[in-house]
Structures are given as structure tokens and as C-alpha cells.
ZADO-497305 format. One record per residue: x negated, y negated, z of N, C-alpha, C, O, CB in turn. Coordinates in Angstrom, 1 decimal. Glycine has a CB too. Example, Ala and Ser with C-alpha at 12.3 -4.5 7.8 and 13.67 -1.06 7.14 Angstrom:
2
{node {-13.2; 5.7; 7.8}; {-12.3; 4.5; 7.8}; {-13.2; 3.3; 7.8}; {-14.2; 3.3; 8.5}; {-11.3; 4.5; 9.0}}
{node {-12.8; 2.2; 7.1}; {-13.7; 1.1; 7.1}; {-12.9; 0.0; 7.9}; {-13.4; -1.1; 8.0}; {-14.1; 0.6; 5.7}}
end
This chain:
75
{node {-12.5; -18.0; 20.7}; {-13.4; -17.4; 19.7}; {-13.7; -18.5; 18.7}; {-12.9; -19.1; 18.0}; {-12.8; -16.1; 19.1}}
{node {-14.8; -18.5; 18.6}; {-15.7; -19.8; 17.5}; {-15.8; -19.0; 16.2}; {-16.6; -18.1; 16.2}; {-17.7; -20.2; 18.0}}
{node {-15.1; -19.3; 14.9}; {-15.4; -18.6; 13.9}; {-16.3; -19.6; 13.0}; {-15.8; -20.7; 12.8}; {-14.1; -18.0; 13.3}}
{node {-17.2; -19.4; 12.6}; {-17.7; -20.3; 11.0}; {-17.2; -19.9; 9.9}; {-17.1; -18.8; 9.3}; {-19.3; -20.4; 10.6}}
{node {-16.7; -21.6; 9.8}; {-16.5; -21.3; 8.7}; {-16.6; -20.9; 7.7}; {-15.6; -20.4; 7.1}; {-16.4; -21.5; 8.6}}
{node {-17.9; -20.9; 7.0}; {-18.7; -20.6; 6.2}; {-19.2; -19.2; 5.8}; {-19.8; -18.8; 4.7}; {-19.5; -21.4; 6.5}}
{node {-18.6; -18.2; 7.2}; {-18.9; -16.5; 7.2}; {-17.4; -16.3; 6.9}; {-17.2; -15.2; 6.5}; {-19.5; -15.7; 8.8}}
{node {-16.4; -17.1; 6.9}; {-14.9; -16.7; 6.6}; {-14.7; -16.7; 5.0}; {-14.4; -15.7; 4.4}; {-13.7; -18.0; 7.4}}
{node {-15.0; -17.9; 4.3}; {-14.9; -17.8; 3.3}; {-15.4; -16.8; 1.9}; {-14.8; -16.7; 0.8}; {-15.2; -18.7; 3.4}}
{node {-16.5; -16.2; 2.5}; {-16.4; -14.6; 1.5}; {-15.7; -13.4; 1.4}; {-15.6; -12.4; 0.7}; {-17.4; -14.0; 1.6}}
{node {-15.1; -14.1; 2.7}; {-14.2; -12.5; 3.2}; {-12.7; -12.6; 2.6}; {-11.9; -11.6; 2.5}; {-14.0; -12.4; 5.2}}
{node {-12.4; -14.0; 2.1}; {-11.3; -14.5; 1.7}; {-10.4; -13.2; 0.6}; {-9.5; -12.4; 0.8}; {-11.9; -15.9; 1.0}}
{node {-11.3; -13.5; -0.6}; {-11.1; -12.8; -1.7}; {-10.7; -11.0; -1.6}; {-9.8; -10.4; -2.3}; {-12.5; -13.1; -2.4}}
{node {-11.8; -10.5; -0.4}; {-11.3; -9.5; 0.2}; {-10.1; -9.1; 1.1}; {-9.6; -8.0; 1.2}; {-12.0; -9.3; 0.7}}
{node {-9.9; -10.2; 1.7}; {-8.5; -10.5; 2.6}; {-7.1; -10.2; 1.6}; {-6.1; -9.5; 1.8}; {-8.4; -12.3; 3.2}}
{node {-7.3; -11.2; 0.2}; {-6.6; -11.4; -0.5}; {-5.8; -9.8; -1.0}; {-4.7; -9.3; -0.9}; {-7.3; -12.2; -1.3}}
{node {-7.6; -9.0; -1.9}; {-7.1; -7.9; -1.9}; {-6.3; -6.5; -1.4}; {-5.5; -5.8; -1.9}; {-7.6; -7.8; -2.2}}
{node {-7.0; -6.5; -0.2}; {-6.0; -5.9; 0.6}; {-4.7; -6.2; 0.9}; {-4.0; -5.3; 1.3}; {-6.4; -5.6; 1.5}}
{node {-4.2; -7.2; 1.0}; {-2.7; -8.1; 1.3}; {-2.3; -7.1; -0.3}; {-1.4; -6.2; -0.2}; {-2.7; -10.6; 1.2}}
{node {-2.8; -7.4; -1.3}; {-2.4; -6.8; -2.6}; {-1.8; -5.6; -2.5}; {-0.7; -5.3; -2.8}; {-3.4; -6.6; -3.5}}
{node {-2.8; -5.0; -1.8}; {-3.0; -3.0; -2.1}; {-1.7; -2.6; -1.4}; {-0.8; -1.9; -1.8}; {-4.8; -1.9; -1.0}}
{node {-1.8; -3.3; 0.1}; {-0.5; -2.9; 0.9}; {0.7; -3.5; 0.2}; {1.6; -2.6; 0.1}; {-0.6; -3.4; 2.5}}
{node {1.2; -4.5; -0.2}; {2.4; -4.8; -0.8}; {2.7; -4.0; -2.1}; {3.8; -3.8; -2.6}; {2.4; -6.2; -1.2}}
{node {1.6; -3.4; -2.4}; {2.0; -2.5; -4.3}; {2.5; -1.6; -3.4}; {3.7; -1.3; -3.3}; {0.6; -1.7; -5.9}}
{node {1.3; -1.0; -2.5}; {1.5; 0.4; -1.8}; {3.2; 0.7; -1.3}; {4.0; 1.6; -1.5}; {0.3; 0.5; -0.3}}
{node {3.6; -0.8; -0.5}; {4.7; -0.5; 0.3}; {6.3; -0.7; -0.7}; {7.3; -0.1; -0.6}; {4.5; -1.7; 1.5}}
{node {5.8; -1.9; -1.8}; {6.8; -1.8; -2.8}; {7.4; -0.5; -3.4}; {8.6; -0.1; -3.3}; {6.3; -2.3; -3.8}}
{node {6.2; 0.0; -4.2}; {6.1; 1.5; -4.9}; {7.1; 2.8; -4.1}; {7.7; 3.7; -4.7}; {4.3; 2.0; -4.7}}
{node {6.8; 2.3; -2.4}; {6.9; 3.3; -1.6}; {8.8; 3.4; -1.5}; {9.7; 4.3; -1.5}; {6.0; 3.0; -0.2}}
{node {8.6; 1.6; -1.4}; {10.2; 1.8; -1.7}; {10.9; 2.4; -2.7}; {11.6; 3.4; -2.7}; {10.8; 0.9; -1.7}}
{node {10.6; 1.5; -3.8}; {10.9; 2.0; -5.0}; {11.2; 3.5; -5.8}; {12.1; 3.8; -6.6}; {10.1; 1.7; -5.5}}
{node {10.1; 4.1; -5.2}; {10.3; 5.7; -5.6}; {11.6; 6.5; -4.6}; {11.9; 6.6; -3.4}; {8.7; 6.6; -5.3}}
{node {11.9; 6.9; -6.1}; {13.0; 8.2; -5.1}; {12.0; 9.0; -4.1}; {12.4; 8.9; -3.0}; {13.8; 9.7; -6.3}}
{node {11.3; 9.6; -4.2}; {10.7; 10.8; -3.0}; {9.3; 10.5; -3.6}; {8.8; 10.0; -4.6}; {11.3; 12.8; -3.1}}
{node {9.0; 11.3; -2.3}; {7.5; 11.5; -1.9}; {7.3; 12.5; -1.8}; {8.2; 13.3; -1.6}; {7.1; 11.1; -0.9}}
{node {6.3; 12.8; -1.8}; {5.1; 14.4; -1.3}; {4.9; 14.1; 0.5}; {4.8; 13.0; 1.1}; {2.8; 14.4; -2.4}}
{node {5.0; 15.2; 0.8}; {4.2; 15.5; 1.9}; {4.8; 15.3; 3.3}; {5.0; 16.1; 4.2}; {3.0; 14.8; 1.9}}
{node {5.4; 13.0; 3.2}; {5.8; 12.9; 4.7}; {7.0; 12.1; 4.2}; {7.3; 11.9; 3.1}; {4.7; 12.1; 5.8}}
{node {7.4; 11.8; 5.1}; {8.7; 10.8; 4.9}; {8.3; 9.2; 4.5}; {7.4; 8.7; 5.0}; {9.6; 10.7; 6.3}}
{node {8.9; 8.6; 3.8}; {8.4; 7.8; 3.1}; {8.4; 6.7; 4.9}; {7.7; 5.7; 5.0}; {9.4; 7.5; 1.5}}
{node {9.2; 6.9; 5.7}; {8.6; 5.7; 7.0}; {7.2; 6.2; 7.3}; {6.5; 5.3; 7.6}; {9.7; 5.7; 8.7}}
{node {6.8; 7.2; 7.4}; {5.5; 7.7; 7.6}; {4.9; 7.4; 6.7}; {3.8; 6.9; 7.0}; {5.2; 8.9; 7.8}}
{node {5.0; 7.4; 6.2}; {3.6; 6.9; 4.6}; {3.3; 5.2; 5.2}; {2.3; 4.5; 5.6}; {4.8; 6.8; 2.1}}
{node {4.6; 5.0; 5.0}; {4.8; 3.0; 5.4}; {3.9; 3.0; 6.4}; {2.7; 2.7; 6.0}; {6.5; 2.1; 6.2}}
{node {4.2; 3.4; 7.9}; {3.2; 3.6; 8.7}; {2.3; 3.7; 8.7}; {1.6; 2.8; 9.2}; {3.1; 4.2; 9.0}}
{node {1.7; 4.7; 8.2}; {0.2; 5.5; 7.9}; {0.1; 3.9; 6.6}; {-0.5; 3.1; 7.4}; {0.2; 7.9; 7.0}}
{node {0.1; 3.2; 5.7}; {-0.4; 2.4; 5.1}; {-0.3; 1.1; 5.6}; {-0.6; 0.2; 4.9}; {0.0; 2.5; 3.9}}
{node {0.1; 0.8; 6.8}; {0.2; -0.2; 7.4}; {-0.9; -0.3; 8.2}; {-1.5; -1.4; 8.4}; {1.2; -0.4; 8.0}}
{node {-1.1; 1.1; 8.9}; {-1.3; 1.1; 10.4}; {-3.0; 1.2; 10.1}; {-3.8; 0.9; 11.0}; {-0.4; 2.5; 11.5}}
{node {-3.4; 1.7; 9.0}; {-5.0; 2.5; 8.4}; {-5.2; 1.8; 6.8}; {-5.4; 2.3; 5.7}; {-4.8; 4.7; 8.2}}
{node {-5.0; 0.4; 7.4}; {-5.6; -0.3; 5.9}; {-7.1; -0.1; 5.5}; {-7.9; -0.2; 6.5}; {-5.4; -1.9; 6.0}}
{node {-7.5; 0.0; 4.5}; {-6.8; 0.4; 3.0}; {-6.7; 1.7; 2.6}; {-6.2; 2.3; 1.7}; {-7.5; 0.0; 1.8}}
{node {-7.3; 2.0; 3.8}; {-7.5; 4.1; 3.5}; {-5.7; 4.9; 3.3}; {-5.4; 6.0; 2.7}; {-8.4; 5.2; 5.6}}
{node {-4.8; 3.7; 4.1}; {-3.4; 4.4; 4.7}; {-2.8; 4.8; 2.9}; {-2.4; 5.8; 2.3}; {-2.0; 3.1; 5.9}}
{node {-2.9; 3.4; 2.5}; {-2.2; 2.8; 1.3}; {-2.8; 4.0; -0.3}; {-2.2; 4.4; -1.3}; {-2.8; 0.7; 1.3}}
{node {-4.7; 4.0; 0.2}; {-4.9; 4.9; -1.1}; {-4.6; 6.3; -0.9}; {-4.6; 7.1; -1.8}; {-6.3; 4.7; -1.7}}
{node {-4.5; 6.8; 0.7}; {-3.8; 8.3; 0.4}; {-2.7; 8.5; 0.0}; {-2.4; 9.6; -0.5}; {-3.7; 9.2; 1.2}}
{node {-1.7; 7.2; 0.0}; {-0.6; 7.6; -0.2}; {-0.6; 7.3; -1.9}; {0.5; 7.4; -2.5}; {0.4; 7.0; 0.8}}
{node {-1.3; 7.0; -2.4}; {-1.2; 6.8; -4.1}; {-1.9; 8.1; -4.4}; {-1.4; 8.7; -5.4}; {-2.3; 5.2; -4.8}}
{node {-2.7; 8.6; -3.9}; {-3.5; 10.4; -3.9}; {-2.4; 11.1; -3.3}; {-1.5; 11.2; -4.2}; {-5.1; 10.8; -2.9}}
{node {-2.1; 11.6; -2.6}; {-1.1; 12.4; -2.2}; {0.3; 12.1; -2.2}; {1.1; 13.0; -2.5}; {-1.4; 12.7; -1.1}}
{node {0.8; 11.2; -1.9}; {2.2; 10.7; -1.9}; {3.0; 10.5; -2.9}; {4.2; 10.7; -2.9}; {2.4; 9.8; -1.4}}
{node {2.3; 10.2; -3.6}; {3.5; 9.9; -5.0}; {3.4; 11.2; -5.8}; {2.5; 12.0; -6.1}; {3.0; 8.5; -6.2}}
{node {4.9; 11.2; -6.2}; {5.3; 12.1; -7.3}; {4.6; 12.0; -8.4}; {4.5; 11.0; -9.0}; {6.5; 12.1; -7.7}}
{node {3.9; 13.7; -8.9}; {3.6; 12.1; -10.5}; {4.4; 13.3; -11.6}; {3.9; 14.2; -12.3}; {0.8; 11.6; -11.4}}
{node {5.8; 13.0; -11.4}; {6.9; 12.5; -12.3}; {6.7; 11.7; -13.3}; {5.8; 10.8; -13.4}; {7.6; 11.9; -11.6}}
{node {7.6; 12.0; -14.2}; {7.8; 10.3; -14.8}; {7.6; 9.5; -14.6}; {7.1; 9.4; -13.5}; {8.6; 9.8; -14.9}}
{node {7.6; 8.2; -15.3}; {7.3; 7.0; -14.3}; {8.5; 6.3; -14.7}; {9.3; 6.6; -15.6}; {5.8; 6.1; -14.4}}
{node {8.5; 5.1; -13.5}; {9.9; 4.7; -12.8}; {10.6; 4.2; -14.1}; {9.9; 3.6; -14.9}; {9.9; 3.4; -11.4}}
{node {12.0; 4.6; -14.2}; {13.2; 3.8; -15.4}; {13.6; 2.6; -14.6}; {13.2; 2.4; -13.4}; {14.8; 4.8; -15.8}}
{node {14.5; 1.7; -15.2}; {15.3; 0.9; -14.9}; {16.4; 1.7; -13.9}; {16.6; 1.1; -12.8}; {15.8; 0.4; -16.2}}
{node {17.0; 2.8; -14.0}; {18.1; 3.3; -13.8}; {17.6; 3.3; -12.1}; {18.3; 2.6; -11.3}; {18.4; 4.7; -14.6}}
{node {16.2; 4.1; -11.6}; {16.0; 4.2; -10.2}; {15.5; 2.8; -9.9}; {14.7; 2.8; -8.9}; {14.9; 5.3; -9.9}}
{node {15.7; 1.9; -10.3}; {15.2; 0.9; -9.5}; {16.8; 0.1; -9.2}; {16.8; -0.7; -8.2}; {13.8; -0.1; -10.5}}
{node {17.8; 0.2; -9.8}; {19.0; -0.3; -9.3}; {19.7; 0.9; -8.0}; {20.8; 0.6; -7.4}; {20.0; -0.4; -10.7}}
end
């Protein structure tokens, strides 16, 4: 497959942001005590597997909106 270069390079910046969305998404996912709805390996899943759509349902439906995170749940 012949790619140009030149059609790659706009897409860059977009590449970039999604690499973003899924690492907050998957961080977050760890991070939090619980979730809504699925098990947090399903969420991982579903935001891996259905980028970027996986990653923003699970910021709409998956997260608690609790408090937000202390020091205490992140040790």
C-alpha cells in the first residue's frame, strides 16, 4: 500500500487526539472506584474496540458523577 505523504500529514494532529481521548478514557477507568452500567473490562473494551465513540460513552454513561477523585482513591 502506497500512502502520500502529504494526505498523512493532516491526519496527524487527529491521530494524536484520539491516542489522548483513549489514554484519559482508559486512565480514568482505572482510577475510579466503580462504574455505571458495565464492568469496568467492558467499558476498556467497548473504548478500545469503538474509538472515539467507545471512550465518550463511557464519560456519558460510565462514570459516577460522585465526588471527584481524592488522593485517598488513587493510592
Amino acid at each position: 500500500m502506497n500512502l502520500d505523504f502529504d494526505l498523512v500529514v493532516p491526519l496527524l494532529p487527529l491521530l494524536v487526539l484520539l491516542i489522548l481521548l483513549l489514554g484519559w478514557c482508559l486512565v480514568d477507568l482505572i482510577r475510579r472506584p466503580e462504574v455505571r452500567y458495565l464492568p469496568k473490562l467492558v467499558w476498556a473494551l467497548i473504548a478500545i474496540v469503538v474509538i472515539p465513540f467507545g471512550a465518550i460513552a463511557y464519560f456519558i454513561l460510565g462514570r459516577t458523577s460522585e465526588a471527584p477523585l481524592r488522593d485517598e482513591d488513587l493510592r
